[in-house]
SEDREN-436417 format. One record per residue: residue in three letters; x, y, z of N, C-alpha, C in turn. Coordinates in steps of 0.05 Angstrom, whole numbers, plus 5000, padded with zeros to 4 digits. Example, Ala and Ser with C-alpha at 12.3 -4.5 7.8 and 13.67 -1.06 7.14 Angstrom:
<atoms>
ALA526448865156524649105156526449345156;SER525749555142527349795143525850015157;
</atoms>
This chain:
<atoms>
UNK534349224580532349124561529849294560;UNK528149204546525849464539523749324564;UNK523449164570522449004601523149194616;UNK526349184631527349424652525949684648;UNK525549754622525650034620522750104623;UNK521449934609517949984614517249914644;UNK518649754663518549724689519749984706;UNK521850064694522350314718520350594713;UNK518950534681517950754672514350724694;UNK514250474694511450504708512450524743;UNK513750444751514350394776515350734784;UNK516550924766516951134775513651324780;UNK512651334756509551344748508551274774;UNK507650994780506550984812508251144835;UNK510551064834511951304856511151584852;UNK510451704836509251984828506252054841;UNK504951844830502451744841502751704874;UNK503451624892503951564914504151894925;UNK506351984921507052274931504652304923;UNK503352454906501552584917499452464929;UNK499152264923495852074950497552164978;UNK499552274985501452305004500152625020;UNK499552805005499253074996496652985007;UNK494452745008491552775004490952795032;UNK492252705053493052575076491252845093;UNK492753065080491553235102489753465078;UNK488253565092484953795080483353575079;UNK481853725054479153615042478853355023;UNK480953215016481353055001482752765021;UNK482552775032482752575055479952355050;UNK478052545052474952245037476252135014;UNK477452184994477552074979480051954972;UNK480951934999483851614992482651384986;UNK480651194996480150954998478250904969;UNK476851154957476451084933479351084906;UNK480951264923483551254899484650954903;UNK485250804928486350574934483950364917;UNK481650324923480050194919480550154880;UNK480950414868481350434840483850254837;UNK486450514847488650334836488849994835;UNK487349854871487349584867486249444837;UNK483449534832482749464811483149484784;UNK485349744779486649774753489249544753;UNK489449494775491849354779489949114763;UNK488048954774486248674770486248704751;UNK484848964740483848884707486748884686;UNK488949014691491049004678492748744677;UNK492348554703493248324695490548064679;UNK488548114684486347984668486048084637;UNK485448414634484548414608486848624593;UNK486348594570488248654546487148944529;UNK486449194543483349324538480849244538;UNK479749144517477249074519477148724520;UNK479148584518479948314513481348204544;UNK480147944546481047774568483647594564;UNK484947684576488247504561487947234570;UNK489447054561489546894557492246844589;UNK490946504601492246504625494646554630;UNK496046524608499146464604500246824609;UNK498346954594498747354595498747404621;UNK495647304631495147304660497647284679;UNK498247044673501247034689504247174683;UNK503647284663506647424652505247694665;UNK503847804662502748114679503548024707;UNK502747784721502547764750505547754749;UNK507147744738510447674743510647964748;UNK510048134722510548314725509248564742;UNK507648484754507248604773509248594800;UNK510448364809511148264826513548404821;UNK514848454805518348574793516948864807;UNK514249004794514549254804514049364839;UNK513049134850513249154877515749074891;UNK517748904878519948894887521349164876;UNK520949244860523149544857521849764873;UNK519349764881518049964894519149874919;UNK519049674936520549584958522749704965;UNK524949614946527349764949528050014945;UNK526150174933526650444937525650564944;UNK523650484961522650584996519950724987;UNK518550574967515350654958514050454967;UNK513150514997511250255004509150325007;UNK508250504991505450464977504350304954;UNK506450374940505850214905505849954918;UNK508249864939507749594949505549454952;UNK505249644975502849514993500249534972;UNK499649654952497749664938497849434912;UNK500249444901500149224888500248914902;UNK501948974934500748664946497648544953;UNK496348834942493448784965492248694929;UNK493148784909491748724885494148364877;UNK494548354886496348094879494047824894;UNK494047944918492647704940489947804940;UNK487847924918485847874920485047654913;UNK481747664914481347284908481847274882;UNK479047464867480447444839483347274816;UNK485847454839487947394828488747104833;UNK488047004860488146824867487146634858;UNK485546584846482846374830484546334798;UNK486746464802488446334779489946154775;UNK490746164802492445904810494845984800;UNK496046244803499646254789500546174809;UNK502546074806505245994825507146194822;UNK507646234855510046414852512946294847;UNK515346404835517246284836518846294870;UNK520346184871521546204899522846514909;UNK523146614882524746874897522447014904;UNK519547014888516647144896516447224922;UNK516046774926516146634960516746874984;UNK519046804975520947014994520347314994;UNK520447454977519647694979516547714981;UNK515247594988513047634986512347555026;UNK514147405034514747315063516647615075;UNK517447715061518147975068517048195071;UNK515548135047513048455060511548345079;UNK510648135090508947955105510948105133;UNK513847975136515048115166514748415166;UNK515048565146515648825139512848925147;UNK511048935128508249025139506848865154;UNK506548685161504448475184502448485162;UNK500148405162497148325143495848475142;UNK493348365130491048515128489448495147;UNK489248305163488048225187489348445213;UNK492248485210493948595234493748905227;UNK492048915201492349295196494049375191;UNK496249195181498949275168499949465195;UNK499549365211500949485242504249565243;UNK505949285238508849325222509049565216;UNK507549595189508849815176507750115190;UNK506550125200506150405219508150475239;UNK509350175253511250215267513650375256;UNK514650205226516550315210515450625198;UNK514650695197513051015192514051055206;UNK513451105237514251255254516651245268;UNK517851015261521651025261523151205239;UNK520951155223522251325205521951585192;UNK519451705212518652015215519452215200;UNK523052205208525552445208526252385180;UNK525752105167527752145142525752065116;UNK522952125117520652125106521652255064;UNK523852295071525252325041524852185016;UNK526551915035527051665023525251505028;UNK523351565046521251355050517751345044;UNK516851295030513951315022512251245037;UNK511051355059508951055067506550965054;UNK505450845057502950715050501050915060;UNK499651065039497051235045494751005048;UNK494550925047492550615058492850575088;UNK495050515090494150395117495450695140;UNK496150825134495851135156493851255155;UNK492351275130489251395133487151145148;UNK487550885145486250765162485950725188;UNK489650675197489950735227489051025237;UNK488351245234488351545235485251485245;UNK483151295222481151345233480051145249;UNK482250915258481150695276481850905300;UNK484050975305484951085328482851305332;UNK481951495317479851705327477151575346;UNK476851305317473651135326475051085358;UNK476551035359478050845389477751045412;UNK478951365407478951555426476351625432;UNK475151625411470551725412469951545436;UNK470551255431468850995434471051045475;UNK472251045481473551055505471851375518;UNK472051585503471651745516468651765526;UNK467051675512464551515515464051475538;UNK465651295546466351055561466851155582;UNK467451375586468651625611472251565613;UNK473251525595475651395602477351595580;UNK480851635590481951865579484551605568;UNK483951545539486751395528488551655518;UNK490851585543492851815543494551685513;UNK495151435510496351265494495751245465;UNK492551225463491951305440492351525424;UNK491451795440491152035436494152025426;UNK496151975447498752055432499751915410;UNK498851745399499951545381498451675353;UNK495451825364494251945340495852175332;UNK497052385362498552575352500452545333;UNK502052385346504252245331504952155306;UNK502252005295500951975272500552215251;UNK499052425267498452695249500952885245;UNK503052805261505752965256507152875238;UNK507052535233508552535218506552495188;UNK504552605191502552665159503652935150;UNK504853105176503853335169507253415149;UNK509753175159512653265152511553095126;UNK509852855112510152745091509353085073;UNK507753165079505753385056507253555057;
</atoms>
């Protein structure tokens, strides 16, 4: 249907998008992931609220939020968990939330899936770093989230500063940052 097709057409589009925020990971363009994330969230908001210059009407509201939710389930399955994780973080803002859509049950569920899959926003999407780094070697098929590896990258630095400080040598950290920067360096 012309639905499927305008869905795989944007969902490839963000997958395109992703690779290269992928590319940003390492040089001089590394400052500027969290303003690209910060954008995309909010192109995401305003595209299920307004209609260009026009505020849709609730019912639109909720046919965009469906459709948003189709394109994080196809980004899911074909191993772009960035578009995911970016369209889940623009799904569960308050904003979106203050609409009061209901998810349908299959949502429920996939939406309880990226929840086991990535852990929260509270947990730093910890999960899914794990899965990064299981899945290092086959970084092909797999996208990660430039969100949350450029964030862990710079908790873990703040973490090694703040210990070394401290007179103290986190052998654990350090390697988990290596670890981290190796597998930035096989995404780029």
């Amino acid at each position: 249907t012309e639905y499927d097709h305008i869905l795989i057409n944007n969902q490839r589009s963000m997958q395109d998008s992703s690779n290269i925020l992928c590319s940003y990971l390492t040089g001089d363009l590394q400052n500027t992931i969290p303003k690209y994330i910060d954008n995309g969230v909010f192109n995401i908001i305003l595209d299920i609220l307004c209609d260009g210059s026009e505020t849709r009407k609730q019912i639109d509201c909720k046919r965009m939020y469906h459709y948003y939710m189709d394109i994080a389930k196809t980004a899911f399955k074909k191993g772009d968990h960035n578009t995911c994780i970016l369209v889940k973080c623009a799904l569960d803002h308050t904003i979106i939330k203050r609409l009061d859509i209901k998810n349908t049950k299959s949502e429920n569920k996939l939406m309880n899936t990226f929840a086991e899959t990535y852990g929260d926003f509270l947990s730093c999407y910890s999960k899914h770093v794990e899965q990064i780094l299981i899945n290092k070697h086959n970084l092909s098929k797999f996208i990660p989230s430039v969100m949350v590896l450029n964030m862990h990258l710079k908790k873990n630095k703040m973490y090694v500063k703040s210990y070394n400080k401290l007179g103290k040598y986190p052998i654990k950290l350090i390697e988990r940052e290596t670890e981290l920067k190796q597998t930035i360096k096989n995404i780029s």
